[in-house]
N, C-alpha and C positions, 0 to 999 in steps of 0.2 A: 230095637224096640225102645218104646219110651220108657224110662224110669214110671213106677207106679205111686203116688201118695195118697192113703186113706185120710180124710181129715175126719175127724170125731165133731160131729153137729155141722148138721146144716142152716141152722138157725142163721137170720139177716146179719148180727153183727161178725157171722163165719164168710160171710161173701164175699167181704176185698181181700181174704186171704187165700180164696179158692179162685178167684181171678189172677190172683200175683202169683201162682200157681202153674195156673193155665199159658201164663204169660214166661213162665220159667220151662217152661215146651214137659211139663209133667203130665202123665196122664193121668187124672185126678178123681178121685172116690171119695163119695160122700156119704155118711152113716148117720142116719136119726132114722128115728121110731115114727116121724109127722110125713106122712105122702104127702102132702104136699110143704115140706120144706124148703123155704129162700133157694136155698143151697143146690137143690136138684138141678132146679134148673141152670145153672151153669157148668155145672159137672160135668165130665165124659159118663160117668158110671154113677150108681146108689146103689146103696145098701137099706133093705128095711130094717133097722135094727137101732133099741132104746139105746142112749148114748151111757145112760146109768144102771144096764143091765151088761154088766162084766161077763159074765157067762155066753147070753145072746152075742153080744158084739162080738166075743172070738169067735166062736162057733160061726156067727156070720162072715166074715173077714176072713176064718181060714179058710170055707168053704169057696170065697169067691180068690184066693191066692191059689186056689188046688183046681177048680174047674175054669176058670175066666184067665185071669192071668197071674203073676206075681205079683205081690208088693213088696218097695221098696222102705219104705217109710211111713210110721204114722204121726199122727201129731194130735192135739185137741185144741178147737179156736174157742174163745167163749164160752167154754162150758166147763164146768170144774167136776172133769173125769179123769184127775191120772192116775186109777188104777185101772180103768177101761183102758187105757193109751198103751200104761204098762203092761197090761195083762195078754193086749194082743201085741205087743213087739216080742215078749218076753216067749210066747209060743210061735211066732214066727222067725227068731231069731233075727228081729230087727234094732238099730239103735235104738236108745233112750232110756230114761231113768231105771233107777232099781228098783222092784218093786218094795222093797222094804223102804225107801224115797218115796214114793208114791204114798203109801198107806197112812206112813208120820203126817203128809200132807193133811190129809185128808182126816183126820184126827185130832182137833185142836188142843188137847189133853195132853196125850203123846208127843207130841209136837212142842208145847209148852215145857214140857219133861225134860227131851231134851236140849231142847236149849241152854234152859236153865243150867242143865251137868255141862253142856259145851263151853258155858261161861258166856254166850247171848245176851243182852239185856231184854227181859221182859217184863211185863208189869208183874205184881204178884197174884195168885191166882191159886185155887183149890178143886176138887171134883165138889161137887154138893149132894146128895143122896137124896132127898127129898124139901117139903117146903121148911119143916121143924128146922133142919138142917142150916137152911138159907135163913131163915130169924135169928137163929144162934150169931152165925156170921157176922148179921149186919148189927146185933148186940155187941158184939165184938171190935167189929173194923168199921163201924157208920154204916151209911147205907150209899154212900161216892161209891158204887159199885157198877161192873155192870155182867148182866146173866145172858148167858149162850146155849146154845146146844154145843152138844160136843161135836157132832159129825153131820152139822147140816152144811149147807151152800149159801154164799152169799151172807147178805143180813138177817136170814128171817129166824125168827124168836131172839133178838137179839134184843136185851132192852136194859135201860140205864136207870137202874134200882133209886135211886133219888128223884127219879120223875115217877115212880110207882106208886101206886094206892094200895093195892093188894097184891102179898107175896104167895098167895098161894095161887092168886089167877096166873102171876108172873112167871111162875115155874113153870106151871102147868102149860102153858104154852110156848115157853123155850122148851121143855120136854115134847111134847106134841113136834116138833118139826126136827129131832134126832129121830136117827133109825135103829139107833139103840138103844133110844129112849134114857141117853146121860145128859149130865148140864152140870155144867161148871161157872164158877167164877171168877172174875179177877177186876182186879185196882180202875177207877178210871180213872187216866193221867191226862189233867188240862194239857194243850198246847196244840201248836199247828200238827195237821199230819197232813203225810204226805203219801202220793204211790208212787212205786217202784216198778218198772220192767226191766229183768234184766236176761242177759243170753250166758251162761258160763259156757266156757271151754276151754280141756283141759283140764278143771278146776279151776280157771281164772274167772271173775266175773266181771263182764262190764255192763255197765247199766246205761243205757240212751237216755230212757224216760225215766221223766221227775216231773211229777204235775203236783202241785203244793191243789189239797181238796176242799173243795167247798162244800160248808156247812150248815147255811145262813138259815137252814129249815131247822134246824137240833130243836129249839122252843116249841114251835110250832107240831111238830110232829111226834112230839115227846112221849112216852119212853125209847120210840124207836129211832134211831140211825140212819135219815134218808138223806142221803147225798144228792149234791144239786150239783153235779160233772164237777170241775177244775182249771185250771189255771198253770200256762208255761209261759218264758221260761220258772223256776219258782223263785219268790224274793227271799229267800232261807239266807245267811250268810253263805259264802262258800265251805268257809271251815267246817259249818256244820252238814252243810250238804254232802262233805268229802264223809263227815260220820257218820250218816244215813248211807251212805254206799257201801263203806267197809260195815257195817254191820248187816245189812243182807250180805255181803259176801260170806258174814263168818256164820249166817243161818245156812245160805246154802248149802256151806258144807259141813256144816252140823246133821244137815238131811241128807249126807252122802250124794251129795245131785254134782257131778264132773263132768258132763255134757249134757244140757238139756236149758228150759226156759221157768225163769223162777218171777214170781208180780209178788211186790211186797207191801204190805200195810201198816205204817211205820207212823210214829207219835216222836215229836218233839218236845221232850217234858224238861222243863228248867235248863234247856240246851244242848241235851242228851238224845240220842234215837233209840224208843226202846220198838222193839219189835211186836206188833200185835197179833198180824198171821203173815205167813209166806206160803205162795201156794203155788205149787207146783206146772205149772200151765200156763199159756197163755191167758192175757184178763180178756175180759168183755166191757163194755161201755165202747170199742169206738177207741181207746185207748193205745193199744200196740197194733192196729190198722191204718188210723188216722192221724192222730195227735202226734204220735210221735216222728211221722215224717213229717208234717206238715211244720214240727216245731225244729226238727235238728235235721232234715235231709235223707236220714238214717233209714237204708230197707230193710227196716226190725223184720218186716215178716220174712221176706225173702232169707234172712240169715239164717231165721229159725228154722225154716225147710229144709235147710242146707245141713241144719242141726240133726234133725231129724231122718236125713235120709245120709248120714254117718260122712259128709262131704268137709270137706275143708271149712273156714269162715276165715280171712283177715280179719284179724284184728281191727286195722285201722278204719275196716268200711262200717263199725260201731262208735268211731269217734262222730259226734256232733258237728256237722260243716256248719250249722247255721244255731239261734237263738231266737229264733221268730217267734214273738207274740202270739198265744193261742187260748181261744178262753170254748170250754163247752159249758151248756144250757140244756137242761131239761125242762120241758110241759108238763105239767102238774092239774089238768082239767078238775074241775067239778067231779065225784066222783056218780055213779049212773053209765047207762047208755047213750053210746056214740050215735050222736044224729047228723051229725055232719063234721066238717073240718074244711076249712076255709083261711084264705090269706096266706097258704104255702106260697103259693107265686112271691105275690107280693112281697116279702119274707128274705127268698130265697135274690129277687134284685137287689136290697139292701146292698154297700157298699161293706167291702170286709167278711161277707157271708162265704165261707168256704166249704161247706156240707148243712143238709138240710135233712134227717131221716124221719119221719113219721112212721111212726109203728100203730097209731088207731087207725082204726077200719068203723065205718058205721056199721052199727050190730054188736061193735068191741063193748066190753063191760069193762068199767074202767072204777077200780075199787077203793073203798077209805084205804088214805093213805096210814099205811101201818107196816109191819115189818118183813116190805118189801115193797121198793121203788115203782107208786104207780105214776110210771113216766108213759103219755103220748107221745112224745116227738122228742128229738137228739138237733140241738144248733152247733156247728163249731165254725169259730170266728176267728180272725186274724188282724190286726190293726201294727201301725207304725211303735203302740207302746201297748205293755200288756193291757193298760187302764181302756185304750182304743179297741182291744180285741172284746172286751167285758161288755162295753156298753154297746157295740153289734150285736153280741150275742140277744142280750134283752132286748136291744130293739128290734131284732127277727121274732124272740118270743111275744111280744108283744102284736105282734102282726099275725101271728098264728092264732084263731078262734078254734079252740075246740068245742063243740054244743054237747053238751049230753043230759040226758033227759031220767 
């Protein structure tokens, strides 16, 4: 019988790992709460079950290991659930992280915590208790801050206290998108950042991707954080690149993580790597699917499976064979309803165009942009220099009309 692997979310940017999957002769399960999810449709099997209800997803997953077949392995693509991942390995007696790994994850506070004890670089940072609290502070350390939730996803409520007018609206809405309703603070430290994927095993970590991010929106979209995709290979010095490596290794294992996949969110301040989050999972954008073969050769995902379902990994098939040029692009529409979408063709002939994904659908509502990325459509490009891969990418955007009304 086939080996079995659950992946957590079937959502579009889970797809080319549930084909690379399929392609790895696994028979493969897919879990989200949306009937019609990307994901089903390539799957052998689904699951109905929310990706961020811990309880449902075991309860669902073990039911289908006890009546349907075994599983071998789970994993999460794109979706930031490692305590759903953990929580059903952990009752199935499957690889993968601890769940005490899992939770730090998923808690930027606690995580913060330890690091700090581990001897980590992070910025500096406090819990905040209410808005009085957040005044006090910015009396104290200026207002170069920036305010989180403690246990949200992604960027939302995230915002950079110096682009702020009002700190009690400010709270109020990084509190609104935790589910504990905490919010913390901490430093914000000029310099390049960068993202990290990396694979540990054993406790050793090696890292394939390094995509040096792009930021060119920060003004524009002000107080919030909206990222406009990245750039490989990155132009960082190497020396410092070698310190952005060893430092997610020493967060890694600051989070107990000794086999499993860690994406790290890293700041180069005055030529130091300080740590912002390291998150327990596979990323999403497109990132450790696309990017990272396209730029080093590397079957980041295919290892990860491997990871996942307690298999071996060489070492050596994580070294980088190549250095190729890779720049991704986001769609940023009008915000309104989608009336049409037009010039993907045309877009996608461009020379250097190596993936094209459009996520609007007409009927999509496509929102002020605020603290969280309203992207249309995904470009990733490739050119002889990285500068060649950047100006494909914009000239695909460019060819893409989103209308919305």
């Amino acid at each position: 019988m086939k080996k079995t692997l659950l992946i957590v979310s079937g959502g579009i940017e889970a797809a080319d790992a549930i084909r690379r999957a399929k392609e790895m002769d696994l028979h493969v399960v897919v879990s989200d709460c949306n009937p019609d999810a990307p994901g089903f449709a390539i799957a052998d099997d689904h699951i109905l079950a929310s990706v961020y209800d811990v309880r449902e997803s075991v309860t669902a997953a073990e039911r289908y290991a006890l009546e349907i077949r075994p599983i071998d392995g789970v994993i999460c693509v794109a979706a930031d659930a490692p305590v759903t991942v953990a929580a059903i390995a952990e009752r199935l007696g499957l690889p993968g992280i601890p769940m005490a790994a899992a939770k730090l994850a998923c808690d930027k506070l606690a995580m913060k915590r330890r690091f700090r004890a581990a001897g980590v670089a992070v910025p500096w940072f406090a819990a905040v208790e209410s808005a009085n609290a957040l005044a006090r502070i910015v009396a104290e350390r200026g207002s170069d801050l920036v305010l989180k939730p403690v246990d949200s996803r992604g960027s939302r409520g995230v915002q950079r206290l110096a682009k702020v007018g009002d700190f009690d609206t400010a709270f109020a809405l990084a509190r609104s998108h935790s589910p504990t309703a905490r919010v913390m603070i901490e430093d914000y430290l000029d310099g390049p950042q960068v993202s990290t994927e990396s694979i540990v095993i054993d406790g050793q970590c090696f890292t394939p991707g390094f995509s040096d991010r792009n930021y060119e929106f920060l003004d524009r979209y002000a107080p919030f954080f909206i990222e406009n995709g990245g750039d490989l290979p990155s132009i960082l010095p190497e020396p410092v690149q070698a310190g952005v490596k060893a430092v997610v290794a020493r967060a890694a294992a600051a989070l107990g993580i000794v086999d499993g996949t860690v994406k790290g969110d890293i700041v180069v301040h005055d030529g130091a790597p300080f740590v912002i989050e390291l998150a327990a999972r596979l990323s999403g954008g497109f990132f450790c699917t696309r990017e990272i073969p396209l730029n080093t050769g590397v079957d980041f995902i295919g290892a990860a499976i491997k990871v996942a379902l307690g298999e071996r990994v060489d070492p050596a098939a994580l070294e980088p064979e190549r250095r190729a040029p890779v720049a991704q692009r986001y769609a940023f529409p009008r915000p309104g309803r989608v009336i049409a979408v037009k010039g993907v063709d045309a877009a996608r002939a461009l020379p250097g165009i190596a993936e094209i994904v459009v996520t609007a659908r007409p009927g999509d509502i496509i929102p002020r942009a605020g603290d969280k990325r309203p992207s249309a459509a995904m470009v990733l490009a490739t050119g002889r220099v990285r500068a060649d891969a950047v100006r494909a990418a914009e000239a695909a955007l460019a060819c893409i009309e989103i209308e919305t009304r």
